[in-house]
C-alpha positions in Angstrom: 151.9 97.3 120.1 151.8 93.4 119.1 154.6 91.6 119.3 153.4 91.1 115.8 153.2 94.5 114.8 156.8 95.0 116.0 157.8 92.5 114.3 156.6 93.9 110.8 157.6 97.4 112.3 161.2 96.3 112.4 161.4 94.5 108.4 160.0 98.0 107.3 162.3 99.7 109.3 165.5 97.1 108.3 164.5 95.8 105.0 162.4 98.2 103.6 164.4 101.4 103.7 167.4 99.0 102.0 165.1 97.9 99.2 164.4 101.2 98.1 165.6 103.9 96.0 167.2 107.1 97.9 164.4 110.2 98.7 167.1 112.9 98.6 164.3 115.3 98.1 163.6 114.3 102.0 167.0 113.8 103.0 168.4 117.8 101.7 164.8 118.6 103.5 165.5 116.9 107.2 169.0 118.2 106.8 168.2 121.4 106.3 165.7 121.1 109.1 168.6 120.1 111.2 170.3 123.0 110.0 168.1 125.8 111.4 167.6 123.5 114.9 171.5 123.3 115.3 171.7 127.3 114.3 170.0 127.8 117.0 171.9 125.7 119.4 174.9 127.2 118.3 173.5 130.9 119.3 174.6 130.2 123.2 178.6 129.3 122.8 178.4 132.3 120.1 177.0 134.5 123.0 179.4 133.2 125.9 181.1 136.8 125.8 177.8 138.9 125.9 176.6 136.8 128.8 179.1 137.0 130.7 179.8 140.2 130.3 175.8 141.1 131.1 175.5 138.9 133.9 179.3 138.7 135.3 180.0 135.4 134.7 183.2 133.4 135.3 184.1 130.5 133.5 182.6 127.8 135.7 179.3 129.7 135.4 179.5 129.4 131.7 180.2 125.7 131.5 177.1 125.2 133.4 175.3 126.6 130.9 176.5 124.8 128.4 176.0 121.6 131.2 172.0 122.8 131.5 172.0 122.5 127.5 173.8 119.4 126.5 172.6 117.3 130.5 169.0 118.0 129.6 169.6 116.9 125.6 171.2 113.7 126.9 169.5 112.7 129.7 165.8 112.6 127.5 167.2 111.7 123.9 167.7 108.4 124.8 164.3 108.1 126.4 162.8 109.8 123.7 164.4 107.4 121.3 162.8 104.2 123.2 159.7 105.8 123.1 159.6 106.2 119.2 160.7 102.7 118.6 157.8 101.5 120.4 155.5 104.2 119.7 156.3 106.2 116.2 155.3 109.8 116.4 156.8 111.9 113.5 154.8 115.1 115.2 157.6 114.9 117.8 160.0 116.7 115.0 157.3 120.1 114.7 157.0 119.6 118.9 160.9 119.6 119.4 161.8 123.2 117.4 158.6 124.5 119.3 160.1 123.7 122.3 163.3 125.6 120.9 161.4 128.2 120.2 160.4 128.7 123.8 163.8 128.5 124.9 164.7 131.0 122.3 162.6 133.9 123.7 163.2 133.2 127.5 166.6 133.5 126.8 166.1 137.0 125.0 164.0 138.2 128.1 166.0 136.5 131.0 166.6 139.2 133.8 169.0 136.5 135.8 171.2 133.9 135.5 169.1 131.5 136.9 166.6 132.1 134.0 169.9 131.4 131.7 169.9 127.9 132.8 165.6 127.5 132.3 166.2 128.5 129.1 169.2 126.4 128.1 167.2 123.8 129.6 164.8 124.3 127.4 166.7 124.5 124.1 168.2 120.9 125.3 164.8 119.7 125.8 163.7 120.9 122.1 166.9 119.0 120.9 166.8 116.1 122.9 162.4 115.7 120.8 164.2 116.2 117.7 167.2 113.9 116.9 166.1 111.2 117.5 163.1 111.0 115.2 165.1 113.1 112.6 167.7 110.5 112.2 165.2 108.0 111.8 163.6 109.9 109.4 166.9 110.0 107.3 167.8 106.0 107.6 164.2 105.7 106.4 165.0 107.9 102.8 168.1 106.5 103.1 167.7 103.7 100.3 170.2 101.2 101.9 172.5 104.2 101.9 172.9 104.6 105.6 176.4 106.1 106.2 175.3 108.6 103.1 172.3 109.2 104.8 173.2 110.0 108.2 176.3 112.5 106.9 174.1 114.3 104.9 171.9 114.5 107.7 174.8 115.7 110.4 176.3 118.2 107.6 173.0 119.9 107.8 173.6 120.1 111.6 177.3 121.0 111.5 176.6 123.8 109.1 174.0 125.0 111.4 177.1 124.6 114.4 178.6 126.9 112.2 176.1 129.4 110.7 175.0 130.5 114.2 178.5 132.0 115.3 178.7 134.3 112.3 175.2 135.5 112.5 175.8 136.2 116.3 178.2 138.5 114.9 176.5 140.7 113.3 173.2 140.4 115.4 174.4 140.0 119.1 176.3 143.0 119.4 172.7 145.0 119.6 172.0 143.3 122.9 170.5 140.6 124.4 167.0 141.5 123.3 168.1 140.8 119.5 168.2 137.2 120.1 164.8 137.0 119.6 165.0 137.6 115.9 166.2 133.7 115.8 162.7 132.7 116.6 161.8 133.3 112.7 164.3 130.3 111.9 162.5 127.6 115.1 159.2 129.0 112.7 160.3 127.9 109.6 161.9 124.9 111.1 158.4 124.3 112.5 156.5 124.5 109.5 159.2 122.3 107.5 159.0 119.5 110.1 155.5 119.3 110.1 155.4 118.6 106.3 158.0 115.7 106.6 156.0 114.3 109.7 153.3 113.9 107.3 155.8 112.3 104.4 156.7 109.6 107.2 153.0 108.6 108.3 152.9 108.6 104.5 155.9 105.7 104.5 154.6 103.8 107.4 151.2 103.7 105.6 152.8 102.6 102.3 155.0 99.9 104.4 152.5 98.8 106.7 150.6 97.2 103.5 153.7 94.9 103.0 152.5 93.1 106.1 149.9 91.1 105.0 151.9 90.8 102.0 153.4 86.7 100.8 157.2 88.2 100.0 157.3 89.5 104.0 159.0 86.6 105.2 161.9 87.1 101.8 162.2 90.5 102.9 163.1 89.0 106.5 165.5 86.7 105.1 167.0 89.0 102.5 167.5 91.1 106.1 168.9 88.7 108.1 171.5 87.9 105.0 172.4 91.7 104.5 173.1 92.0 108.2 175.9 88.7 108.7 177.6 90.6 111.6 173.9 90.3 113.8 175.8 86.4 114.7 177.9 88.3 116.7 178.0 87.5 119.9 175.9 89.1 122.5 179.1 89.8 124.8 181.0 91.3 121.9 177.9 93.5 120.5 177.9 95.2 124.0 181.8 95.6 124.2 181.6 97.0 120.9 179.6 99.5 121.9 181.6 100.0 124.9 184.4 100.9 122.9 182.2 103.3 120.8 180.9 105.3 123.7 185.0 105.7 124.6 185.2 107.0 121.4 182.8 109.6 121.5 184.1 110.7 124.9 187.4 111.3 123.1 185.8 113.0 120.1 183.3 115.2 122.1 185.7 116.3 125.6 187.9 117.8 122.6 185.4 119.3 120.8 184.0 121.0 124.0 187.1 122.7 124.3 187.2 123.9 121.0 183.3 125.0 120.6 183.0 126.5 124.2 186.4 127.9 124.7 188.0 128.4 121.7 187.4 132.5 121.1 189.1 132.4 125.1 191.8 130.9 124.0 192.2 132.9 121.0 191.6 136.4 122.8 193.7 135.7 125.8 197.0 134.2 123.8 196.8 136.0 120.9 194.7 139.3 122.1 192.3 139.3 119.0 189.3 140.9 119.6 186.2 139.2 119.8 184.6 139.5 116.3 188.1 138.0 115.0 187.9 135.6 117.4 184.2 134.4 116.4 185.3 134.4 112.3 187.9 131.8 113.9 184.9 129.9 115.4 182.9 130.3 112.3 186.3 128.8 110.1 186.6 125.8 112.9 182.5 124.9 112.4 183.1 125.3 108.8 185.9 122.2 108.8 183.3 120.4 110.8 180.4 120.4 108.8 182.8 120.0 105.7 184.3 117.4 106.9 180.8 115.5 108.6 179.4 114.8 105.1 182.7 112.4 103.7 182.7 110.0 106.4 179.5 107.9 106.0 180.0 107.4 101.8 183.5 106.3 102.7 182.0 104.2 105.9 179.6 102.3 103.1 182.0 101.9 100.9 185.2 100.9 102.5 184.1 100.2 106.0 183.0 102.3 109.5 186.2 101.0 111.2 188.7 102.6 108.3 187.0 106.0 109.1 186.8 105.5 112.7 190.8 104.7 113.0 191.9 108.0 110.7 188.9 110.2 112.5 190.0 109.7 116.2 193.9 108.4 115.7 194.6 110.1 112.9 193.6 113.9 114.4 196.4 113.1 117.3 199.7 114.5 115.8 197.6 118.0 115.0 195.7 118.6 118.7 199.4 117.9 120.1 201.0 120.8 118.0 198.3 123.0 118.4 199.0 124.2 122.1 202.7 125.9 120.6 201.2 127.4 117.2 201.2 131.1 116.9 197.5 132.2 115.5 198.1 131.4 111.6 198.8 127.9 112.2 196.4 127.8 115.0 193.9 129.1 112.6 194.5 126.0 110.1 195.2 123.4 112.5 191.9 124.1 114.2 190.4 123.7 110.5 192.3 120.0 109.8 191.3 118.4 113.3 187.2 119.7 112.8 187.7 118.1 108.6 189.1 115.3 110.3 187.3 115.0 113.6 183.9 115.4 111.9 184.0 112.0 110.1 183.8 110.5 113.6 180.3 110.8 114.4 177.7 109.6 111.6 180.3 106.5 110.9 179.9 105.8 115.3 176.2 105.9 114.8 175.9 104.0 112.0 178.6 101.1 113.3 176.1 101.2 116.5 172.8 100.6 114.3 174.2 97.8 112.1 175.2 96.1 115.7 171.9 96.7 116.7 169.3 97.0 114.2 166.2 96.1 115.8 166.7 99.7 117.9 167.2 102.3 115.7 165.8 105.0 117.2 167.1 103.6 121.0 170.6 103.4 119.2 170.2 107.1 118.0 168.8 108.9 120.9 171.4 107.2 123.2 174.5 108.1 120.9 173.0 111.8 120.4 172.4 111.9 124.1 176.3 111.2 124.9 177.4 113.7 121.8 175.4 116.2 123.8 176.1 115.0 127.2 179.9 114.2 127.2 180.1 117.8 125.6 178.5 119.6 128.3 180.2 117.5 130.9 183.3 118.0 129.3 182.7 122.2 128.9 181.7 122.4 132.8 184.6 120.1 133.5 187.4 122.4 131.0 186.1 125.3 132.6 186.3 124.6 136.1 190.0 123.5 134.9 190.6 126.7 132.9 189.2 128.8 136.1 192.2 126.7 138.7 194.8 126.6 136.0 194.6 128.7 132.9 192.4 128.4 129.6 196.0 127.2 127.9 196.6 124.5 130.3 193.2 123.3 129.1 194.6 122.9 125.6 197.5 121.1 127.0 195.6 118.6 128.8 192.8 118.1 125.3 195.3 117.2 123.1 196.0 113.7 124.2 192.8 112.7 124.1 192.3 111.9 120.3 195.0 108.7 121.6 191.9 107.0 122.9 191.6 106.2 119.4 193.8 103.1 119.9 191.0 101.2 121.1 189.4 101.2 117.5 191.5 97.8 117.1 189.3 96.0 119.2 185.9 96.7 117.1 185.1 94.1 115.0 185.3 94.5 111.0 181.7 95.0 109.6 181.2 94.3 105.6 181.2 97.2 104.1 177.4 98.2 102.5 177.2 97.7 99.4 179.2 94.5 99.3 176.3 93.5 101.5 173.8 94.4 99.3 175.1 92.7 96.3 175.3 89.4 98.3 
């Protein structure tokens, strides 16, 4: 690609998607897409029980599944994400559920636990294709609206985190073999994908005519003077981000021990059973892809740093009474931290983009690499702790990590959007 080809690349990724009105029909389309991928990410903490009960597992066995998952997802997604900002290839969106798919069915026919871990691979690898050109898909229909966009786009995802546990439920119980019935939702994900792959070529087209056009070099201006925080230094841009990845290893260690170990927790202090103990999954999901979609509106209204303060700080006083709740009020702390928690993310990835615009889909495959990487570290970490301690002690330890938070005060203060825009 020419460097001036790049060039006109990046105004119609920057300018363009700013100067236009929001495609919601797009947006509700990619996050429902993201939906029926993240449904079927969440089947393998939701099966945790079955698995080990199939296969004998112990705890540090599990976490490395969960390591296989989330080490394969992060270790390509930022690749991946490189790749597609030099090289745009909306076909990668239909090519990452296929490769889902695959990992679906192995996992319904493994004989071993070593065929666990090809499969898990596989269902990271199928993620790791898809976020990255998924989120750049919904900054494209965005319309300027990019905290909006990118919420909508993780609720999709969260509700999926969700869905998966309470289908489990009701499916998993007939044995491993009824996983495969999941393999109709990676279809329809398939077919869905392919149809906005062909919407974004569509775009490109559409903005690649701008290029010749006399008003290109106005739409790079009006960029440059909707972006004033780019005259940040380079020293501070990368310290920024610095202080974001902290973040997200505060946000996603915590999670780890909630999504991977939570129905544990629940059946060995309380004794529940283990369909109560999955409705108390589904309820903690539920928070999280409630609670997903009102960070990035507030972000482009009042600011990303506002939401990242009360996201990570403001979720401290509730992880540090949850280890001494009896199970009602664990129940509905577990709900307040994943409604507050779950503003953390698209308001992170956002703040990262506006520092570095020029990268979006860099920016997005390397945040979603370290959501999925820091949470599968942290759930082979947690469970190698839970197997020398106790799976309470774990909850101990977790629930002083949302004081990281404190480091928020160093990020600089970014204009909030739409004051921006009607500069």
């Amino acid at each position: 690609m020419s460097s001036e080809s790049k060039v006109s690349a990046l105004v119609a990724d920057g300018a363009g998607d700013s100067g236009s009105k929001t495609v919601f029909k797009v947006l509700l389309a990619i996050s429902f897409c993201h939906l029926l991928n993240d449904t079927v990410q969440s089947l393998l903490p939701a099966i945790y029980p079955l698995l080990r009960d199939t296969f004998h597992l112990d705890f540090g066995q599990i976490g490395l599944i969960s390591f296989t998952t989330t080490f394969t997802a992060s270790l390509l997604q930022p690749l991946v994400g490189l790749y597609s900002d030099r090289h745009h290839r909306p076909n990668f969106l239909a090519i990452g559920m296929g490769i889902t798919l695959i990992g679906l069915v192995t996992l319904s026919l493994a004989p071993s636990y070593g065929t666990i871990l090809v499969a898990a691979g596989l269902v990271g690898i199928g993620s790791s294709v898809f976020h990255p050109e998924s989120s750049r898909v919904a900054r494209m229909a965005s319309g300027g609206q990019h905290g909006m966009a990118q919420s909508l786009f993780q609720v999709g995802g969260n509700a999926g985190s969700a869905l998966g546990p309470l289908l489990a439920t009701f499916i998993l119980p007939r044995g491993q073999r009824s996983i495969a019935w999941f393999s109709f939702v990676a279809l329809l994900g398939i077919i869905l994908l392919a149809d906005i792959g062909a919407w974004t070529k569509r775009r490109r087209a559409a903005l690649a005519e701008l290029q010749v056009a006399p008003p290109l070099a106005g739409h790079v201006v009006a960029a440059a003077s909707v972006e004033p925080h780019l005259q940040l230094p380079r020293k501070k841009i990368v310290w920024s981000l610095a202080i974001l990845v902290a973040l997200m290893f505060s946000k996603y260690f915590y999670l780890a021990s909630l999504g991977s170990y939570y129905t544990f927790y629940l059946m060995d202090k309380f004794g529940v059973s283990m369909k109560s103990a999955e409705i108390h999954l589904f309820a903690f999901f539920g928070a999280v892809a409630a609670g997903t979609f009102f960070g990035g509106p507030v972000g482009d209204r009042m600011g990303r740093k506002v939401v990242i303060w009360y996201s990570i700080l403001g979720v401290l006083p509730f992880t540090l009474l949850l280890p001494y709740a009896n199970l009602f009020w664990t129940g509905i702390l577990s709900v307040v931290i994943g409604l507050i928690l779950a503003s953390a993310f698209s308001t992170i990835l956002v703040f990262a983009q506006e520092l570095v615009p020029t990268k979006v889909g860099t920016i997005s495959g390397t945040f979603f690499g370290l959501a999925f990487g820091l949470g599968g570290i942290g759930a082979a970490l947690l469970g190698k702790l839970a197997d020398a301690t106790s799976i309470r002690f774990v909850y101990h330890v977790c629930s002083f990590l949302p004081a990281v938070g404190i480091l928020t005060a160093f990020l600089p203060d970014l204009t909030p959007a739409k004051t921006k825009q009607s500069r």
